[in-house]
C-alpha positions in Angstrom: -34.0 -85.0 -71.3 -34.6 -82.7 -67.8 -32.0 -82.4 -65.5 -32.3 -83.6 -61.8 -31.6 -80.7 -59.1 -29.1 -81.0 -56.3 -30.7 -82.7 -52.8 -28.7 -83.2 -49.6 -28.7 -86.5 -48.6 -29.8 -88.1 -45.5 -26.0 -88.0 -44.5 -25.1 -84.6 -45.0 -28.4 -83.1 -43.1 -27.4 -84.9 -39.9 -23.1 -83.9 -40.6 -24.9 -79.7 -41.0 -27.4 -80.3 -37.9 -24.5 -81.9 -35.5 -22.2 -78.8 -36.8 -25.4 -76.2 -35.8 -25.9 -77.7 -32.4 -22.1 -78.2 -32.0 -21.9 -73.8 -32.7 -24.8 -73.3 -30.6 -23.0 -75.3 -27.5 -19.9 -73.6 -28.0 -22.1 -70.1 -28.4 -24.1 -71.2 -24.7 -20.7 -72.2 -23.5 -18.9 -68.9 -24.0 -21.4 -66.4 -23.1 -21.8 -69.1 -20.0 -18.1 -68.4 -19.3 -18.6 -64.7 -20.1 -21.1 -64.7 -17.3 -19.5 -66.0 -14.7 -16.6 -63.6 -15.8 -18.9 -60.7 -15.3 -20.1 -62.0 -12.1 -16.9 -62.3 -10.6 -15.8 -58.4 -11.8 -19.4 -57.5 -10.6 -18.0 -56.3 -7.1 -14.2 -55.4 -8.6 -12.6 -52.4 -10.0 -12.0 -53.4 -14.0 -8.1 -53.6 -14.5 -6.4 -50.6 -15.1 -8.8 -47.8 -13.3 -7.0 -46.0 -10.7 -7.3 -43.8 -7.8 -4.9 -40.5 -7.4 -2.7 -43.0 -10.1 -2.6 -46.0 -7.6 -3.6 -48.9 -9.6 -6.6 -51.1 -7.8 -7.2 -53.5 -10.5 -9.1 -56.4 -9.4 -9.7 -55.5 -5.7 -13.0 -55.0 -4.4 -14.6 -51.9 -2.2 -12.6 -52.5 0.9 -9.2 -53.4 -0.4 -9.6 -50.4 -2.5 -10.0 -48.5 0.6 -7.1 -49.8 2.6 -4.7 -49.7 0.1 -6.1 -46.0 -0.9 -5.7 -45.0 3.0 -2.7 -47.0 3.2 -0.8 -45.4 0.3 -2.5 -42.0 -0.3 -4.5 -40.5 2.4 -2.8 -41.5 5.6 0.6 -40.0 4.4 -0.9 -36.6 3.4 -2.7 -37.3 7.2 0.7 -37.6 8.4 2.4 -34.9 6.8 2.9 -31.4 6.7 3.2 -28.3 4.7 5.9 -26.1 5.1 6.1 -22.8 3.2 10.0 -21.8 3.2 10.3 -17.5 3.2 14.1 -16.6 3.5 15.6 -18.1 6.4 12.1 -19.3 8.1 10.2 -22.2 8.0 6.4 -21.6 8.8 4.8 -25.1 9.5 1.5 -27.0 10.0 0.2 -30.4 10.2 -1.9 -31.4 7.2 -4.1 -33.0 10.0 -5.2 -29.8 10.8 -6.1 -28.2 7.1 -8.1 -31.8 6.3 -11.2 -31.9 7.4 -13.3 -35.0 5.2 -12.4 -36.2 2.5 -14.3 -38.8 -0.2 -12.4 -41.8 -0.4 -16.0 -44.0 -0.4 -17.5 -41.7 -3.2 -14.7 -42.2 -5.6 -14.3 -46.0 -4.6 -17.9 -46.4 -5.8 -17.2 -44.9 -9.1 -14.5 -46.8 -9.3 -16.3 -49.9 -9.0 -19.6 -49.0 -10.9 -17.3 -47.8 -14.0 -18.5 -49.9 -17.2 -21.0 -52.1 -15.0 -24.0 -50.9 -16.9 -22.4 -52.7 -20.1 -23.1 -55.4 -21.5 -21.4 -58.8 -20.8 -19.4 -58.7 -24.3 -18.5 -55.0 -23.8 -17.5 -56.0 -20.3 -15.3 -58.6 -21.3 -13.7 -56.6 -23.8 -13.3 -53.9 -20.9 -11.3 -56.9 -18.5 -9.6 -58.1 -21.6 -8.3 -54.7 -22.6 -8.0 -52.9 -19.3 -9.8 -49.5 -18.8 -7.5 -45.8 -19.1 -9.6 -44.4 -16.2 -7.9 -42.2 -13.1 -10.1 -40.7 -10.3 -8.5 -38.4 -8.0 -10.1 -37.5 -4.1 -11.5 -34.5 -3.1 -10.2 -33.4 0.3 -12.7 -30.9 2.2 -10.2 -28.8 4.0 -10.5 -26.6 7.2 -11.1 -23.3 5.9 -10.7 -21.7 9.2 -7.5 -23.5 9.9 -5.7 -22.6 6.7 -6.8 -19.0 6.5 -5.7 -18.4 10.2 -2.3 -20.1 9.0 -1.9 -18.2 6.2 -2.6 -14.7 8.2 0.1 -15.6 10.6 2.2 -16.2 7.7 1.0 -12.3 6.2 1.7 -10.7 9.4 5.0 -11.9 10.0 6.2 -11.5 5.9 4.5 -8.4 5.0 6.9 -5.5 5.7 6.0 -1.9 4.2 9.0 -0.4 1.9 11.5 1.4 4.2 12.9 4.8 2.6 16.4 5.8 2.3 16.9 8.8 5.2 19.4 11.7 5.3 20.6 13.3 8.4 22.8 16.4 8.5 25.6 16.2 11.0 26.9 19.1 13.2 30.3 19.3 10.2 27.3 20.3 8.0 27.8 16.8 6.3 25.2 14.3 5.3 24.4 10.9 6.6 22.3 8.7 4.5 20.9 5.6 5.6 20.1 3.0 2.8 16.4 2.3 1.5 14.5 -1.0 2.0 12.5 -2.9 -0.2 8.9 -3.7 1.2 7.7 -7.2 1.0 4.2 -8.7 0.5 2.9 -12.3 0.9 0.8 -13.2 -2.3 -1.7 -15.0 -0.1 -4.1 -15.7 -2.9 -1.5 -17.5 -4.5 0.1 -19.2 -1.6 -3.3 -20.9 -0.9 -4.1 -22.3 -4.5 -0.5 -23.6 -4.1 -1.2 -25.7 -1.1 -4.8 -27.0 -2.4 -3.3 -27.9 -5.5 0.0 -29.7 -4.1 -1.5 -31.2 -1.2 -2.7 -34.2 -3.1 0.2 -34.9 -4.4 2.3 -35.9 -1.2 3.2 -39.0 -1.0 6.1 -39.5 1.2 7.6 -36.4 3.2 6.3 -33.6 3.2 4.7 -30.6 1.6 7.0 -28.0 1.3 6.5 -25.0 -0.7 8.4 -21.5 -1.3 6.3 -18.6 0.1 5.7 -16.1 -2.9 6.3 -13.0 -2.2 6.3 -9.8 -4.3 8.7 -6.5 -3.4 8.0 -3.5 -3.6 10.1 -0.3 -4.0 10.6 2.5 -1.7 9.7 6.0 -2.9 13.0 7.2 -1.9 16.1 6.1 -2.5 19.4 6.4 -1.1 21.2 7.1 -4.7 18.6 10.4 -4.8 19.3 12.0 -1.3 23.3 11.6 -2.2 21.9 14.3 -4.6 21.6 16.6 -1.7 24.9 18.3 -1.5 24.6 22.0 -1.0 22.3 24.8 0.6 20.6 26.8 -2.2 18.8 29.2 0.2 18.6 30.6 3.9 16.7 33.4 5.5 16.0 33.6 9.9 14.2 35.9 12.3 14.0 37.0 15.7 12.1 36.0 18.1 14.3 38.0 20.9 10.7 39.6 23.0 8.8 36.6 22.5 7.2 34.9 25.8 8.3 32.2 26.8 4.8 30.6 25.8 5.7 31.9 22.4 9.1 30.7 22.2 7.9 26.9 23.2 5.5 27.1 20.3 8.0 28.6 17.8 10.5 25.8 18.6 7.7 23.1 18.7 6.8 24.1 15.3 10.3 23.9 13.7 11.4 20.7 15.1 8.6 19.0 13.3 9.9 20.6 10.0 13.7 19.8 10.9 15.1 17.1 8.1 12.0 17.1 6.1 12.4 15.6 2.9 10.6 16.5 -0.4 11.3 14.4 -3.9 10.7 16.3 -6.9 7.1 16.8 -7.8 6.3 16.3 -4.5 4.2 19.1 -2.3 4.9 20.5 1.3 2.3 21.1 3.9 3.1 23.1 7.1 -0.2 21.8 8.6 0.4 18.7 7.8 4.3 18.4 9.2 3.3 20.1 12.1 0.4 18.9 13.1 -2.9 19.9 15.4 -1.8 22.6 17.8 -3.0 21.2 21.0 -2.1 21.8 24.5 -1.9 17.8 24.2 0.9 17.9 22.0 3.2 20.9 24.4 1.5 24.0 22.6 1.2 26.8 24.4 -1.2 30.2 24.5 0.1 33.0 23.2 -0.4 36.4 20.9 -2.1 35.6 17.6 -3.6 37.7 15.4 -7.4 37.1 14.3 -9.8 39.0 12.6 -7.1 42.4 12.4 -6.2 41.7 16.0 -4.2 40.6 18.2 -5.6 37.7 20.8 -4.3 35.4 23.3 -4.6 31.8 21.3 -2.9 27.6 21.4 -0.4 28.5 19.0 0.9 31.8 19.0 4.3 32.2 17.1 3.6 29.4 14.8 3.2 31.8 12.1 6.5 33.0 12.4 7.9 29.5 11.9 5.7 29.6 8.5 6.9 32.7 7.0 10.7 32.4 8.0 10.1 29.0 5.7 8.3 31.1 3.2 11.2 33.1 2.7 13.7 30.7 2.4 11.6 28.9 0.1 11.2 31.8 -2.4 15.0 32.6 -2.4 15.6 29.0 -3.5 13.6 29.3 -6.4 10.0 27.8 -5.9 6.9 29.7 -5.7 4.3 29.0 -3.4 1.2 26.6 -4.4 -0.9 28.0 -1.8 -0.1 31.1 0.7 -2.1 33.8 2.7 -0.6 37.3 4.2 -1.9 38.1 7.6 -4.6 41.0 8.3 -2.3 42.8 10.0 1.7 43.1 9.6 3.9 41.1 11.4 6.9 42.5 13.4 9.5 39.8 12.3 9.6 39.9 8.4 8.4 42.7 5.7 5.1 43.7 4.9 4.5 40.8 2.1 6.8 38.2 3.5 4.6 36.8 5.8 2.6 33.0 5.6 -0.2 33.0 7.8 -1.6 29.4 8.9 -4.3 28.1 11.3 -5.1 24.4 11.8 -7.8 23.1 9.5 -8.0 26.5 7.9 -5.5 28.5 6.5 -2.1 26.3 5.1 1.2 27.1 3.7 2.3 24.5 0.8 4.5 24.9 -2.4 5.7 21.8 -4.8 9.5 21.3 -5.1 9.3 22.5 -8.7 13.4 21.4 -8.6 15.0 18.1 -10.8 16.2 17.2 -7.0 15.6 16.2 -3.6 15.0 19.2 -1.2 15.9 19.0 2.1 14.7 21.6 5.2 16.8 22.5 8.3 14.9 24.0 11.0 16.9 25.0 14.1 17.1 28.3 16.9 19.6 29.8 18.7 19.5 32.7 21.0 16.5 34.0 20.3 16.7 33.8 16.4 15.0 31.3 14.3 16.8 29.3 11.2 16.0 28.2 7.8 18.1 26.9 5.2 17.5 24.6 2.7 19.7 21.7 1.0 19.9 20.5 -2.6 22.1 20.0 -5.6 24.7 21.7 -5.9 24.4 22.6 -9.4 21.2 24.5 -8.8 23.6 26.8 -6.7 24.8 28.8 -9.6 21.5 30.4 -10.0 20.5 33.3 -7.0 17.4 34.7 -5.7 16.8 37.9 -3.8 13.5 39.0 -2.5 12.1 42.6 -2.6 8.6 44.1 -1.0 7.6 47.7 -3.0 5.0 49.2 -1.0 3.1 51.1 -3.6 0.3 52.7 -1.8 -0.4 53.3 2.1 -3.8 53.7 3.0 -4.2 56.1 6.1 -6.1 55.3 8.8 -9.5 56.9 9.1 -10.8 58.3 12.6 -14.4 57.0 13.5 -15.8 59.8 16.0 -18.3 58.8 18.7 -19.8 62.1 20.7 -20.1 61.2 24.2 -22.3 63.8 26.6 -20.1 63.0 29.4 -17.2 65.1 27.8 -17.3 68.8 27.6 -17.4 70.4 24.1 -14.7 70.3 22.5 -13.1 67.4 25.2 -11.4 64.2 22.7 -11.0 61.3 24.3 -8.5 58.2 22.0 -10.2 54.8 22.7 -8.7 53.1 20.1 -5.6 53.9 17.8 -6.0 53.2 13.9 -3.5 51.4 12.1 -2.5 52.5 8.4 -3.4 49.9 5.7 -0.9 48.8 2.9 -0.5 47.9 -0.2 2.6 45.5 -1.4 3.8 43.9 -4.2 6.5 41.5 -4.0 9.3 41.1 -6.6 12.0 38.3 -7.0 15.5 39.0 -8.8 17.0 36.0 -10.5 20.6 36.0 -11.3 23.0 33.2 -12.7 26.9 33.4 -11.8 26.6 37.5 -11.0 24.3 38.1 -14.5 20.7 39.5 -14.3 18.5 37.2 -15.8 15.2 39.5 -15.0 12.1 39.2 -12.4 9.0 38.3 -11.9 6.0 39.0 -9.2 5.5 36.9 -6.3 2.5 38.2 -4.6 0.1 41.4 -4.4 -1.0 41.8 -1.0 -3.1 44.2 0.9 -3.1 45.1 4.7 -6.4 46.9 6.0 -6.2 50.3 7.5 -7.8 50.0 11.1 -9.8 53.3 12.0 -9.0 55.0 15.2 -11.8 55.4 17.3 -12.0 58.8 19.2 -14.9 60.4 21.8 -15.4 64.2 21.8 -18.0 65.9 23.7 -21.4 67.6 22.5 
């Protein structure tokens, strides 16, 4: 016998088509609801999307706006930045750095965020809230804050200030105290305030001005080093002009108190500068090309090799040093320093493990150099010697002149012997001989004397 298969009756067809149009009505019914959902977000920010972390769920363009002005932008408008340096407050209005900013852009996104969704998505977006934070952009016044932060450059930055030494009339030293420098990191200063501006919110903007220091180069613990005088050596300048005499002090005043660190290298040009009528020089005897001329100047050189001598009985040798063409009255044939602006220099490099420091002074007539340093460098002693190992006679240059009778001489010009010298320096250490060594090799010209005699 076959089997009957199953058959839904007339019953249960019309219980399954009630139940399909019964999930179909509740299907139209939600989306229906989900689309009037979506059209009333359609011109809302989606809950939980902010603006600089100020929540604007649920409002629309304009009440984003006036609650973003309201709580955001107008007290950054109001505000101001001030950068804090020491005891100083340097201040301006944040009115004045702001230029635009784009509150309407960033409203926009706001409300456009997940409105290209679909209306399930967008649902689930209400339902859920969104993890979304714009921030504004403010376009700032570039010519406002970089003239702020100049003012703030120019009044900060300070140059390190080195330690001086002054030697009193007891022969005592005076030292006045080094000073740091200070510069304004402006780079810094002005990410600070573009990246810290936003975040005002009540009060204002105020901000420690960073400032780096810098060192000075000397320092008062290093000229307290300068305790003694290693060397001293003068001249006379007892015949000299008055012209002469102007320029020889001119010169040594602008050497007075000079201070040299260790390693560091002299200039006589340099500390005395251009010899101009401009700066008091006066003419007098110089010598040029092996004779003697009427020049700004004269005497200078005296100033030059009275230092050169002092210098080499302290123990440093000259980095760079000339003799003149012709000898000079006031020290030994190879003690002399020539200079000339631009041209000829005298420098040497303190080759000591201390500060130096140069007194320049006259008196009556004679000139004075001594130079200052530790004290421990005392024990050791210099002296200076010139051998003159060769003279070179002057020749005579005859010129027959017709208007003298035979025989008849007539001096035009007298010659001048030439010269040669080496100079030698002794070094002892408490009274013992240590040995010596040689300074310089110099050589003075002999100048021919020039004499007429008839035919």
């Amino acid at each position: 016998m076959r089997k009957r298969g199953y058959a839904l009756t007339t019953a249960a067809k019309i219980v399954l088509i009630c139940f399909l149009l019964s999930f179909v009505g509740v299907l139209c019914g939600f989306s229906w609801r989900l689309y009037q959902e979506d059209v009333k977000w359609d011109r809302l920010i989606y809950p939980g999307i902010k603006i600089n972390n100020i929540d604007l769920s649920g409002k629309d363009k304009n009440e984003s706006i006036k609650t973003i002005e309201a709580e955001f932008v107008n007290p950054i408008l109001s505000s101001r930045v001030i950068i804090k340096d020491q005891d100083r407050d340097y201040i301006i209005d944040c009115s004045k750095l702001i230029y635009d900013y784009d509150l309407l852009q960033v409203v926009d996104k706001a409300i456009s965020y997940g409105k290209n969704l679909n209306i399930y998505k967008k649902h689930e977006l209400i339902k859920e809230g969104v993890l979304e934070n714009y921030n504004i952009t403010f376009i700032l016044r570039e010519e406002n804050l970089k003239g702020f932060l100049e003012a703030l450059e120019k009044d900060i930055n300070t140059p390190p200030a080195n330690a001086s030494i002054e030697l009193k009339k007891d022969s005592t030293f005076a030292i006045n105290r080094e000073k740091a420098g200070r510069t304004l990191l402006i780079d810094k200063l002005k990410i600070d305030i573009i990246n810290n501006l936003t975040k005002v919110r009540q009060g204002d903007l105020v901000l420690q001005a960073p400032v780096q220091e810098s060192k000075p180069y000397i320092t008062a613990d290093s000229l307290a080093k300068i305790n003694a005088v290693l060397s001293s050596f003068s001249t006379s300048f007892a015949s000299s002009s008055e012209e002469r005499a102007q320029n020889i002090q001119l010169a040594v005043d602008h050497i007075n108190g000079k201070v040299l660190m260790p390693g560091e290298t002299f200039s006589f040009n340099d500390s005395v500068g251009a010899r101009t009528k401009e700066r008091g020089f006066k003419d007098a005897p110089v010598i040029v090309d092996n004779k003697v001329e009427s020049g700004i100047g004269g005497g200078i050189c005296q100033v030059s090799s009275t230092l050169y001598n002092a210098v080499l009985k302290s123990g440093i040798k000259p980095s760079e040093r000339r003799n003149h063409s012709l000898p000079a009255s006031y020290v030994g044939l190879g003690l002399d320093a020539t200079v000339s602006w631009d041209d000829i220099d005298f420098k040497f490099v303190n080759t000591l493990d201390y500060p130096l420091f140069i007194e320049g002074y006259t008196k009556n007539r004679e000139l004075y150099i001594n130079i200052f340093s530790n004290s421990s460098l005392a024990k050791r002693q210099y002296t200076i010697a010139n051998d003159v190992y060769s003279k070179i006679k002057a020749p005579t240059e005859i010129i027959k002149d017709p208007n003298l009778k035979p025989g008849q001489t007539s001096l035009v010009k007298s010659g001048r012997d030439g010269y040669s010298v080496k100079v030698i320096r002794n070094i002892y250490e408490d009274g013992r001989f240590l040995g010596s060594e040689v300074i310089s090799k110099d050589t003075y010209p002999a100048l021919p004397s020039i004499v007429k005699v008839g035919k």
